[in-house]
C-alpha positions as CSV (number, residue, x, y, z in Angstrom):
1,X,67.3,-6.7,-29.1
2,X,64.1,-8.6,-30.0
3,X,62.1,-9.5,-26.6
4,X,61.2,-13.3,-26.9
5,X,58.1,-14.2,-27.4
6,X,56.4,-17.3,-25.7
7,X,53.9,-19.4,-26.8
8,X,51.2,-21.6,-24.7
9,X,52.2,-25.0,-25.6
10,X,51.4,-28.6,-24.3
11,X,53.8,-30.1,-22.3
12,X,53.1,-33.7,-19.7
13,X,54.8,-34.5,-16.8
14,X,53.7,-36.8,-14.3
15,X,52.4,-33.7,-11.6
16,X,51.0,-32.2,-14.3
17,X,49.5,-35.3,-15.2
18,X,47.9,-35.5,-11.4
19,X,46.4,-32.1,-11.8
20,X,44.5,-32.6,-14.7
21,X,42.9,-35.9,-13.2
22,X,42.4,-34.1,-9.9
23,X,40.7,-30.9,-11.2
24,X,40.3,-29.8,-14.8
25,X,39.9,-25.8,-12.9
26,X,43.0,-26.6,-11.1
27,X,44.8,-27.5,-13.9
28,X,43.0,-24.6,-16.4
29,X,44.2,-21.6,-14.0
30,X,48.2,-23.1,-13.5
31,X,48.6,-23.8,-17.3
32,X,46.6,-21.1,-19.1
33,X,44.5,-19.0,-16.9
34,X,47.5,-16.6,-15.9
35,X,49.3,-17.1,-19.2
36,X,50.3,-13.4,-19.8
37,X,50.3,-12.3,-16.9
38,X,53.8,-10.9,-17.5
39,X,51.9,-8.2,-20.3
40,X,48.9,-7.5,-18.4
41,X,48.6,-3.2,-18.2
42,X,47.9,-2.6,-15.6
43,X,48.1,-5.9,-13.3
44,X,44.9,-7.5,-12.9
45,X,43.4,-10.6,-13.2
46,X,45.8,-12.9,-14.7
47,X,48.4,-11.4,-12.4
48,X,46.2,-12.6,-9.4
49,X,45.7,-16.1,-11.0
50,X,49.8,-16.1,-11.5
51,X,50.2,-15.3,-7.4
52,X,48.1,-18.1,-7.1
53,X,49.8,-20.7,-9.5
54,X,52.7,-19.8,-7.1
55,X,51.3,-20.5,-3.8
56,X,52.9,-23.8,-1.9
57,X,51.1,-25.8,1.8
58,X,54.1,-26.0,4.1
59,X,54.4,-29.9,4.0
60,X,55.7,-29.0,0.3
61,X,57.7,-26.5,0.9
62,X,59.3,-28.9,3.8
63,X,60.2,-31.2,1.7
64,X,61.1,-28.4,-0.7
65,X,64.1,-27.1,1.3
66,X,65.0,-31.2,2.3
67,X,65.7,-31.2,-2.0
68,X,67.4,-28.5,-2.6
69,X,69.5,-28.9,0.8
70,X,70.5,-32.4,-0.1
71,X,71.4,-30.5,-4.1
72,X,73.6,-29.2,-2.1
73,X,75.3,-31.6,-0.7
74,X,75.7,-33.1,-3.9
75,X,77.5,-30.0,-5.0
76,X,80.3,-29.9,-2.2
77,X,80.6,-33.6,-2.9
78,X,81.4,-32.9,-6.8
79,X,84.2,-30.2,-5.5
80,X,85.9,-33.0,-3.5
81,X,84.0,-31.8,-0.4
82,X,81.2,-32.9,2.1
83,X,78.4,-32.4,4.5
84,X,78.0,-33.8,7.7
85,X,74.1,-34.6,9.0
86,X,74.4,-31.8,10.8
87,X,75.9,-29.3,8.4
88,X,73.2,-30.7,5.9
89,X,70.2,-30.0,8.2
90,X,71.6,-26.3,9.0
91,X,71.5,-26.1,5.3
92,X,68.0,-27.5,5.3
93,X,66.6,-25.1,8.3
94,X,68.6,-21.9,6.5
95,X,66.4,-22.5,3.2
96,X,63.5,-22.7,5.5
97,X,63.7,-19.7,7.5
98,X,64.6,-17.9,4.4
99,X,61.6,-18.4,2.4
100,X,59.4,-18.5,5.8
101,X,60.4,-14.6,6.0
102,X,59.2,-14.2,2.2
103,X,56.1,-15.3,2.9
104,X,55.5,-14.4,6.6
105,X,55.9,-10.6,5.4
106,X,55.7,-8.7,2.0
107,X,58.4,-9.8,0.5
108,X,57.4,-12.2,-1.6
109,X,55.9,-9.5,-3.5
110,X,59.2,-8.3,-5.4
111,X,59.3,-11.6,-7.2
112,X,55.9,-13.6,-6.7
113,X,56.9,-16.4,-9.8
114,X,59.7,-16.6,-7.9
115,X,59.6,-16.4,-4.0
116,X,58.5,-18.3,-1.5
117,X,55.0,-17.7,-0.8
118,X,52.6,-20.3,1.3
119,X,48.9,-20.9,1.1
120,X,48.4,-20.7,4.7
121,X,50.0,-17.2,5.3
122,X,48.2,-16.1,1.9
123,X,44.8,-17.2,3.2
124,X,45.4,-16.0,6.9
125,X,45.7,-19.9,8.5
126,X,47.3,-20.3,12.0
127,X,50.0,-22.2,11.5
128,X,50.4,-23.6,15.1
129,X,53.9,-24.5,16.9
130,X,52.8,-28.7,16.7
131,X,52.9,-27.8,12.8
132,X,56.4,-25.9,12.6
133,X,57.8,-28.5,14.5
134,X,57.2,-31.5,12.9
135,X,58.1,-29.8,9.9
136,X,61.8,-29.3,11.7
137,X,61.2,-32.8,13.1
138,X,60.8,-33.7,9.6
139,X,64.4,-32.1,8.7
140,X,66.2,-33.4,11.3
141,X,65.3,-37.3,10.4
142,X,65.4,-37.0,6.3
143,X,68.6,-35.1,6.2
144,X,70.1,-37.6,9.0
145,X,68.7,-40.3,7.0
146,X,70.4,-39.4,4.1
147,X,73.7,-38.7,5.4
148,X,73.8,-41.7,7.4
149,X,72.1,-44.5,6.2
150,X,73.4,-48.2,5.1
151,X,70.8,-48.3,2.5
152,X,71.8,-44.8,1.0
153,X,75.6,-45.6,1.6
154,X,75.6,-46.7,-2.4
155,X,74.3,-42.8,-3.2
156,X,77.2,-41.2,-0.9
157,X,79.6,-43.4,-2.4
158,X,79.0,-42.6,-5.9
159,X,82.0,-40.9,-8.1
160,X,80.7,-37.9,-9.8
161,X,81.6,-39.0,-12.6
162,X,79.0,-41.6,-12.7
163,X,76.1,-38.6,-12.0
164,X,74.0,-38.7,-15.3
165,X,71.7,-36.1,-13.0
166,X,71.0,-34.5,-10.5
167,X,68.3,-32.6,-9.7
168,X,68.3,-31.4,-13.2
169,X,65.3,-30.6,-15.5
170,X,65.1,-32.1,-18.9
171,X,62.9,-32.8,-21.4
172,X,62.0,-35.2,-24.4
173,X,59.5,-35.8,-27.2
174,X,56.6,-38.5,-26.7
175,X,53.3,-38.1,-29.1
176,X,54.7,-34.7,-31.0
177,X,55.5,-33.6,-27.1
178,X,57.3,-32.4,-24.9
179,X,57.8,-34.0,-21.6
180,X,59.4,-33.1,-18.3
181,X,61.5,-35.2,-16.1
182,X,63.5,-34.1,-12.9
183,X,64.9,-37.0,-11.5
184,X,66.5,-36.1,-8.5
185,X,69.7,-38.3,-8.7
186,X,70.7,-40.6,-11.4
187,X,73.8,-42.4,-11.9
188,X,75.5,-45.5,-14.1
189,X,77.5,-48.3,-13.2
190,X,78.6,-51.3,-15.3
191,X,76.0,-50.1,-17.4
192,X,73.1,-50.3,-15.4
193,X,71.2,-47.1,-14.8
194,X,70.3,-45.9,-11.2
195,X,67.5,-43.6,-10.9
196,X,66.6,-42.0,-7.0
197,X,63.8,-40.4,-6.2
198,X,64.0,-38.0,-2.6
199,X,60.2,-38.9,-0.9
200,X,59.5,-36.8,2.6
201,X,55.8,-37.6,2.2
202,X,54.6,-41.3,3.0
203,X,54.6,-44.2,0.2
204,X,51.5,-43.5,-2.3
205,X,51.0,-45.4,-5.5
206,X,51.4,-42.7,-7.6
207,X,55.1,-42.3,-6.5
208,X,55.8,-46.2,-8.4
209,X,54.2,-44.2,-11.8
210,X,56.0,-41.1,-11.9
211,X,59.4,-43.2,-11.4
212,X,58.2,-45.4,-13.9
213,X,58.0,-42.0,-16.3
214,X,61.6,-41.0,-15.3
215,X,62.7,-44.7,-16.8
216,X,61.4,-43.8,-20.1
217,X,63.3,-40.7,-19.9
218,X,66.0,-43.1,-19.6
219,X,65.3,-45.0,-22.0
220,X,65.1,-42.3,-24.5
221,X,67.8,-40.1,-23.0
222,X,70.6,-42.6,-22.2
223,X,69.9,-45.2,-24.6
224,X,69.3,-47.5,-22.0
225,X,67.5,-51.1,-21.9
226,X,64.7,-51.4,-19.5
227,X,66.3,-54.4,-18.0
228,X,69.4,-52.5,-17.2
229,X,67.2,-49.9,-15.1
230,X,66.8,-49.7,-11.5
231,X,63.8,-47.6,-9.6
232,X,64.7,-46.4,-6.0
233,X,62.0,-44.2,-4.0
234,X,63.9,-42.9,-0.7
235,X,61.0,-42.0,1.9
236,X,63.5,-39.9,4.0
237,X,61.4,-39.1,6.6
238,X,59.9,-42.8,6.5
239,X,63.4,-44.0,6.8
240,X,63.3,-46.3,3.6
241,X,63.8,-47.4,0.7
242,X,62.3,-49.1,-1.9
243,X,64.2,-50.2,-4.9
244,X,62.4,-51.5,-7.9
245,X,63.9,-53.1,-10.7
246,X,62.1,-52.4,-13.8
247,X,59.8,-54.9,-15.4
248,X,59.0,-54.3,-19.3
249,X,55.1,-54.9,-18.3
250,X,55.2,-52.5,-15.9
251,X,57.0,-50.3,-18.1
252,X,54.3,-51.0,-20.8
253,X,51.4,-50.0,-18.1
254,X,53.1,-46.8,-17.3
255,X,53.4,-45.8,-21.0
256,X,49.9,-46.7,-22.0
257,X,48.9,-44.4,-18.8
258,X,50.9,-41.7,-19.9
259,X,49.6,-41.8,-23.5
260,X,45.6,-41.9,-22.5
261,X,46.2,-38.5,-19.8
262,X,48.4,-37.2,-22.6
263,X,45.8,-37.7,-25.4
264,X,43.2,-36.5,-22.7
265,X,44.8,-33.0,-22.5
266,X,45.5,-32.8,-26.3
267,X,41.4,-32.8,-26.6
268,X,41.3,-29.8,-25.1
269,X,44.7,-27.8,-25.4
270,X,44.5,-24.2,-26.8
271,X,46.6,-21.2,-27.0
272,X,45.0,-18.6,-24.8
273,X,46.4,-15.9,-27.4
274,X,44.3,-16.5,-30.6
275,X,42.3,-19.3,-29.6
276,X,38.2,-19.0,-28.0
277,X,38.1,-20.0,-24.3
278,X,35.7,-23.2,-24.0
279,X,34.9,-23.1,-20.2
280,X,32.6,-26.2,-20.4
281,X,35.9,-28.0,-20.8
282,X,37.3,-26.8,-17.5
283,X,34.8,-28.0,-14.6
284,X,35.9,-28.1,-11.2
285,X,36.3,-31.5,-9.4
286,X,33.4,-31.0,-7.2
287,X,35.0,-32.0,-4.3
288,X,34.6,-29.7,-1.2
289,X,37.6,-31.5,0.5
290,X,39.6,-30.9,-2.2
291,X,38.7,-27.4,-2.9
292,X,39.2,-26.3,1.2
293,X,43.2,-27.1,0.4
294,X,43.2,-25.7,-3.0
295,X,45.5,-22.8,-4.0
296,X,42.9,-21.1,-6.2
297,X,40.3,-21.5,-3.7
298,X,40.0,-17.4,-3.2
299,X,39.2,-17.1,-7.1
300,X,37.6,-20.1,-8.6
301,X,33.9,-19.4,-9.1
302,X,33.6,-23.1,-8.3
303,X,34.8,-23.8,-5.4
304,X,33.1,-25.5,-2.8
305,X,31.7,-23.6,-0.2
């Protein structure tokens, strides 16, 4: 059987997006400094740069487990099942402690692309008690909040039949390429298209943008008018929701902001495997705040001190 062979291409999604803009570094050591990593003899340098592209701050990997937890629900709910708030949180706090014991010990190490494994345990940061328990604080209000909510009542009561997705990663072509959506829950109704986004963080602008990109996915991958498209970011642990009904300016904004980042990374887009690394092209941000919370922090030549 013939092994497959990869190749470093460009591909845009809104995070991606973000890390370019935040940190050109950043964004050189997650998208091609480790590329390879998986033929490195013996492991070495782009293996360490790959451990790094892995590593996740607890407040992401909180609302982490609140996703995939409430993916779960969605999967008892297509087999004619349910969750209560309760059963949903034990779900929640189950995925937590799991991958807290791959990263608290070495066992992240039998699959580091794969397991859980958190900057602060990596870099030897206390993570005190006040932490851990907002984090289950956290937990406890978004999974309650979801199961029993007025304003999410409309997502509970949906026939799964109407999902168009859920939690499911697709792609589609824009400028020659290819670009990720995940939207965490879609669904249509008398021909309108309802896309959900899961927020445990608080309200930023940049959260109105990346929905914005999942309604040209929908454009392109349901057919659908922009009119007939309806934005919803659910701030679980905010306890709200804010639906947004899509505007064709705003949809016009969000595309001509997605073409200039993705043009921006074309410039300077190569294939570590036959093309010449230009490091001018990959400065870091310069930003010693930023650089204190950054994954790479323990290898970028960079980094502020």
């Amino acid at each position: 059987m013939v092994a497959k062979e990869y190749k470093c291409e460009l591909s845009w999604s809104a995070s991606r997006a973000k890390e370019f803009e935040r940190c050109k570094r950043d964004y050189w050591y997650s998208r091609y400094g480790f590329w390879g990593w998986w033929k490195e003899r013996p492991r070495g340098e782009k293996f360490d740069m790959m451990v790094h592209k892995n590593l996740g701050s607890l407040p992401a990997f909180t609302g982490d487990v609140v996703h995939r937890a409430i993916e779960r629900w969605f999967q008892f709910r297509q087999a004619g099942s349910t969750m209560s708030a309760s059963e949903l949180m034990e779900e929640a706090v189950n995925l937590f402690r799991s991958g807290w014991r791959q990263s608290s010990t070495d066992a992240w190490k039998e699959q580091p692309n794969k397991l859980t494994h958190l900057f602060e345990h990596h870099y030897g940061h206390e993570i005190s008690k006040e932490r851990t328990e907002r984090a289950r604080k956290l937990i406890e209000v978004a999974t309650r909040y979801f199961c029993e909510s007025p304003q999410l009542q409309v997502v509970r009561d949906t026939a799964p039949d109407s999902w168009l997705s859920v939690e499911s990663l697709d792609t589609y072509q824009y400028l020659g390429t290819k670009v990720y959506a995940v939207p965490d829950f879609a669904y249509g109704e008398n021909e309108k298209v309802h896309i959900w986004d899961w927020k445990t963080g608080k309200p930023r602008e940049d959260d109105i943008f990346q929905l914005h990109t999942y309604a040209l996915y929908a454009c392109e991958k349901w057919q659908t008018d922009p009119e007939d498209i309806t934005l919803y970011a659910a701030y679980l642990g905010e306890e709200q929701v804010q639906a947004i009904p899509v505007q064709i300016d705003k949809l016009s904004e969000a595309q001509d902001r997605m073409s200039t980042s993705l043009r921006e990374m074309m410039d300077v887009h190569y294939d570590p495997d036959v093309d010449d690394l230009m490091m001018d092209h990959w400065p870091t941000s310069g930003a010693p705040e930023g650089c204190r919370f950054c994954r790479y922090k323990g290898i970028c030549d960079g980094a502020a001190g």
